[in-house]
C-alpha positions in Angstrom: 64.9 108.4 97.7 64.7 109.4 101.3 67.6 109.2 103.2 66.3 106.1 104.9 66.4 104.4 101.5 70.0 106.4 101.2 71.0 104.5 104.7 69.8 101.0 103.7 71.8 101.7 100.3 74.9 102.6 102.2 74.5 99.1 104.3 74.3 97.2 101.2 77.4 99.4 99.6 79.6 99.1 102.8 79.6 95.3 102.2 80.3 95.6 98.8 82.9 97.7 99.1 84.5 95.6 101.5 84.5 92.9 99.1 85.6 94.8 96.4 88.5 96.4 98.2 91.9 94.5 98.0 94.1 94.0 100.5 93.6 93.7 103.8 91.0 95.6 105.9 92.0 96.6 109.5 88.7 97.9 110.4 85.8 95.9 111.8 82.3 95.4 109.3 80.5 97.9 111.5 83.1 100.9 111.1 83.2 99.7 107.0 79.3 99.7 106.6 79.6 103.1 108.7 81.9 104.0 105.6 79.3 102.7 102.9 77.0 104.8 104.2 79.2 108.2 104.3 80.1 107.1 100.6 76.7 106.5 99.9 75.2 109.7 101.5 78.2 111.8 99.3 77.8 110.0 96.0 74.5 110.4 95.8 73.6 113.6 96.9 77.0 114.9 95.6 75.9 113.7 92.0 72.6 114.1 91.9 73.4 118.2 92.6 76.4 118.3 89.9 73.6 116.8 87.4 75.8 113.2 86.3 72.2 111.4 87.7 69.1 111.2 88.7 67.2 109.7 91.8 66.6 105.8 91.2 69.2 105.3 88.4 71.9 102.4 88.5 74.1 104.9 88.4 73.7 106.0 91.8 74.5 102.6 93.2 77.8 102.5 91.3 78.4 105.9 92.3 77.7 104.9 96.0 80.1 101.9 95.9 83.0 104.0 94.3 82.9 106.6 96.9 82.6 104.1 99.6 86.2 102.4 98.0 87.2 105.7 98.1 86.6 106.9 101.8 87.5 103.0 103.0 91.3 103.5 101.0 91.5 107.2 102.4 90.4 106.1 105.8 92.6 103.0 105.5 96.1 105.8 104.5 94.7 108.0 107.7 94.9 105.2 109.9 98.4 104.1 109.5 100.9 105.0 112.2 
């Protein structure tokens, strides 16, 4: 997967992770998409080079939405005063 195809992934991710997330969200759905996409870019490249997946596996997409919880709850502990 290029990383257009990595991109679009991270769109689809960013939402999901939005939806997934509990509580409330104080950042807007570009900035959390923005996030999907970091998450996305790290999860997949980050596991595809320590070996837990390969390119085109479900696994990926999972991956993808957990780091994206992760950097939204991380970005979401940074942001409070």
């Amino acid at each position: 997967m290029g990383i257009l195809g990595t991109i679009l992934i991270g769109l689809l991710v960013g939402v999901v992770a939005r939806i997934l997330k509990p509580g409330e969200n104080s950042m807007g759905w570009i900035m959390t998409i923005l996030l999907g996409i970091g998450g996305s870019v790290v999860a997949t490249y980050g596991g595809q080079a320590l070996g837990i997946y390969r390119a085109g596996q479900a696994a990926g997409f999972i991956g993808a939405v957990v780091g994206a919880i992760i950097l939204l709850i991380v970005f979401g502990y940074l942001k409070k005063p």
